[in-house]
N, C-alpha and C positions, 0 to 999 in steps of 0.2 A: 409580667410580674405583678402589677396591679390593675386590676379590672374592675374593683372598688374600692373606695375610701369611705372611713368614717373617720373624723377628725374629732383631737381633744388637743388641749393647750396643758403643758407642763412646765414649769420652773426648772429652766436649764441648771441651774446653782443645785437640785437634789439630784441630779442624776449623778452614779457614780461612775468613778473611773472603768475604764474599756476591761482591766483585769480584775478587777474585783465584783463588776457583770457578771462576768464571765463564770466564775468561779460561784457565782449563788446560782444560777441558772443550773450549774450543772450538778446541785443537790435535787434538783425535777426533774430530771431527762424524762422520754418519755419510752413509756415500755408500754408493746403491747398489752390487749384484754386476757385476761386469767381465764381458764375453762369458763368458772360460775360467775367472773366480773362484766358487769353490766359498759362499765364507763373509765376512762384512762385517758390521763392528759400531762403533755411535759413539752420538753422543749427539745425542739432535732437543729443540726446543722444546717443554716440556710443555705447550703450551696451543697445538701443533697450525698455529702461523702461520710461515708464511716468514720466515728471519731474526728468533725470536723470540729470550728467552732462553734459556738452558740450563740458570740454576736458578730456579727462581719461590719468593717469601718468601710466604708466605700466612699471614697472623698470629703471627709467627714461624718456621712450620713451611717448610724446606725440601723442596721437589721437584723431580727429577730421571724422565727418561725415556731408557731406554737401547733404541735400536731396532738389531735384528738380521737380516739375510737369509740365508737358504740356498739351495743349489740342488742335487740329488741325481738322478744319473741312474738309472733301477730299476736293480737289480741284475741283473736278469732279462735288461734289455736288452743291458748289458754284456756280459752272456757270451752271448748271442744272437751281437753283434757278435765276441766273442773265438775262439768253435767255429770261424766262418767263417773268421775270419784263419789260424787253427791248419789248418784245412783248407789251406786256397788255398799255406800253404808246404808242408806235407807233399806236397799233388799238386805243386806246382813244382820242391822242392829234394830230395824226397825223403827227411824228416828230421821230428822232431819235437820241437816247443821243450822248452829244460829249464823248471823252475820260476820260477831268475829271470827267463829271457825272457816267459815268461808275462804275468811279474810287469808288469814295461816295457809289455808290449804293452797288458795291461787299464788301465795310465794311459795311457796314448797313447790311447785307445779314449775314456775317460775325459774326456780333455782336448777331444776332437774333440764330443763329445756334448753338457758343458756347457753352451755357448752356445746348442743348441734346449731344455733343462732350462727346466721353469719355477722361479720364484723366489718362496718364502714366506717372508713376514717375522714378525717377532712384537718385540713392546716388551714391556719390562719397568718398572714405576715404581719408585722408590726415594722413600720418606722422610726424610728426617732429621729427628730431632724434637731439638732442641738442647739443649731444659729437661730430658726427663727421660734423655738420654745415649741414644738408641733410634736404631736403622737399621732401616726395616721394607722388605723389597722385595714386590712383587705379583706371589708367585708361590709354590707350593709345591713344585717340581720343583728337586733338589737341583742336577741340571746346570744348571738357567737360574741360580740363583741361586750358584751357583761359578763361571759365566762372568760374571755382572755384578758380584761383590764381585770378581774377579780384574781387569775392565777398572775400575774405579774406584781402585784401589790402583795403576794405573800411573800414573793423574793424582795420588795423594793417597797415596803412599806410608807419613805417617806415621797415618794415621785408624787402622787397625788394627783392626775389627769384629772383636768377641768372639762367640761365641755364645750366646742367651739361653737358661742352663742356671737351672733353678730346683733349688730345695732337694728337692725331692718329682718326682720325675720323672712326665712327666704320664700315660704310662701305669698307675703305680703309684695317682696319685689318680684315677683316672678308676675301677680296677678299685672301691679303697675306696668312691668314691659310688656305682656301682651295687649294691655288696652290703651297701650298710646303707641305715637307713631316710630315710625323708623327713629330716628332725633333719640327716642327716650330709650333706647339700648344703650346697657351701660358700655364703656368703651373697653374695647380686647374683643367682646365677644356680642354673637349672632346669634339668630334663632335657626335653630337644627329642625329636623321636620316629623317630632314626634312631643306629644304635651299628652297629659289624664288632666281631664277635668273633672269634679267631684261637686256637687251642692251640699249644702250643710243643713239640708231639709227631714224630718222624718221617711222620706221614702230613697236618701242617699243616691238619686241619681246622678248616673257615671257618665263621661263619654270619650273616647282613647282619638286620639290623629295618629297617622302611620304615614309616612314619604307624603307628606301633605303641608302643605304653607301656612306658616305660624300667623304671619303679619295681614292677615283680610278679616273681612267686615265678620263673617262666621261666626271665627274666633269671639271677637269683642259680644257676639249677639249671646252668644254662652255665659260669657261673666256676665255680662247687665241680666242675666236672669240670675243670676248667684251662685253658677257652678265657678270653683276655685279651683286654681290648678294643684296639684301634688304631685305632679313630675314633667320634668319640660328639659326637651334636648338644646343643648347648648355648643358650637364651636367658639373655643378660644384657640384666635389668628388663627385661624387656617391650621392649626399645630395638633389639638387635640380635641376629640367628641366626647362627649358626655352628657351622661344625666343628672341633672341635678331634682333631689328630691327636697318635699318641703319638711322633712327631718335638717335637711343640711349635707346630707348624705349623696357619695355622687357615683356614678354606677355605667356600667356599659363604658366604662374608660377605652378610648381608643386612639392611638397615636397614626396621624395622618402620612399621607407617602412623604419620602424624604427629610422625617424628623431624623431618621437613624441614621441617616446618610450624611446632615448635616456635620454629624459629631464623629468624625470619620476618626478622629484619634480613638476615641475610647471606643469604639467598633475594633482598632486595631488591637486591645486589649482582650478583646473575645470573650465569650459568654456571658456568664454573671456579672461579672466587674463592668462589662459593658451595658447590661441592660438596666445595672442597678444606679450607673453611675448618669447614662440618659433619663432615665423613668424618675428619679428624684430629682433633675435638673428641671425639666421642664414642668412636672408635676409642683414642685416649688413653687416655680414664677405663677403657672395658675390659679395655686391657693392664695396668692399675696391678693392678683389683680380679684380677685372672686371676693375675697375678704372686703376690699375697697369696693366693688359692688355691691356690697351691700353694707354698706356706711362704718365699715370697721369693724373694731371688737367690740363688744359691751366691756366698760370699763371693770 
């Protein structure tokens, strides 16, 4: 269900009741692209049935799904179609278009082509977790998740998502656990065996680990030249892998053997209810312990 997080902080007190959600959500549903519509976005049943709801309570925990289409004609083709049209009036009128006609002409080209465009969708999930004031969306892509905190604040004007800014910004603790010892890993979680390290130098060199050992001398030989890291693999207890990026942002989510086995009741629940009701249990407890690794919230 989620394979990434972005995290914002909301004041549980503006969130409104489960049925009155409910009911603004479903002035956006979302409906497919129009022949000539470029873009379309609303909100589907998270559990995927015709006519379901819009927000599903799963143990408290609030779930929303926001589904998007596009349609995009190559660029290539465009002006394939545009040289011809510039042709066919130069040989007719004897003339050649200014800029703005240009402009006119590659939407008209545009609007004409749409409707054989194919159409790609993509959803996005949103969280609400009520208890501990969190919006998580499933997604790391700052434009998907600026277009789905922007269509939720037209239904919920006053919710207002913060963003989850901690005291210790997470690249600053990510550089400190790499360059000191085993001791200076915060507690819950280890190092996984993938990091980017990046320099902050005019020539921006890079350099990636893959199934390779976080904690040797290497490592620290790259920071003490001033390459920083901007993504470094993380297990919290043995329970979940991930990436953590220096956005804050955490990615490649993946729940380790016998998490789901653990929670054999809500496994006996089946499907959704079960995956929704483990993936926020355990995804919970690691933003808490993740948050105290890096010194809290900013007040």
């Amino acid at each position: 269900m989620f394979k990434q997080l972005t995290l914002y902080l909301l004041d549980p007190q503006q969130l409104p009741a489960l049925e009155a959600m409910e009911q603004a959500l479903a002035a956006t549903p979302f409906v497919p692209c129009l022949p000539s519509q470029e873009h379309s976005i609303g909100w589907v049943p998270p559990r995927g049935k015709a006519n379901g709801a819009l927000v599903e309570l799963v143990r408290g925990q609030r779930l929303l799904r926001l589904q998007s289409e596009s349609k995009r004609v190559p660029g290539s083709v465009v002006q394939r179609h545009l040289d011809e049209r510039l042709a066919q009036i130069e040989a007719g009128e004897g003339r050649q278009p200014g800029r703005r006609e240009q402009r006119q002409l590659r939407d008209e080209i545009v609007q004409q082509l749409l409707p054989m465009a194919f159409a790609q969708s993509r959803s996005v999930w949103l969280w609400i977790d009520p208890v501990n004031g969190r919006l998580a969306l499933d997604s790391s892509s700052s434009a998907r998740c600026d277009e789905a905190i922007s269509t939720l604040l037209k239904s919920f004007i006053n919710l207002q998502p913060r963003p989850w800014n901690t005291q210790m910004a997470p690249q600053a603790a990510m550089t400190a656990w790499l360059s000191g010892s085993a001791d200076d890993w915060p507690p819950h979680f280890a190092p996984g065996q993938e990091v980017e390290l990046k320099a902050a130098d005019e020539q921006k060199s890079a350099v990636k680990f893959t199934r390779h050992p976080l904690d040797d001398e290497q490592m620290r030989l790259h920071i003490g030249q001033g390459k920083l890291p901007t993504k470094l693999a993380l297990d919290w207890e043995g329970r979940v892998r991930f990436v953590l990026a220096e956005s804050g942002s955490l990615s490649k989510i993946e729940f380790l053997d016998g998490v789901f086995a653990e929670h054999g009741h809500a496994e006996d629940e089946g499907g959704f209810d079960a995956d929704a009701t483990i993936a926020t249990a355990e995804l919970s407890a690691l933003i808490g312990d993740l948050t105290l690794a890096l010194g809290g919230l900013q007040a």
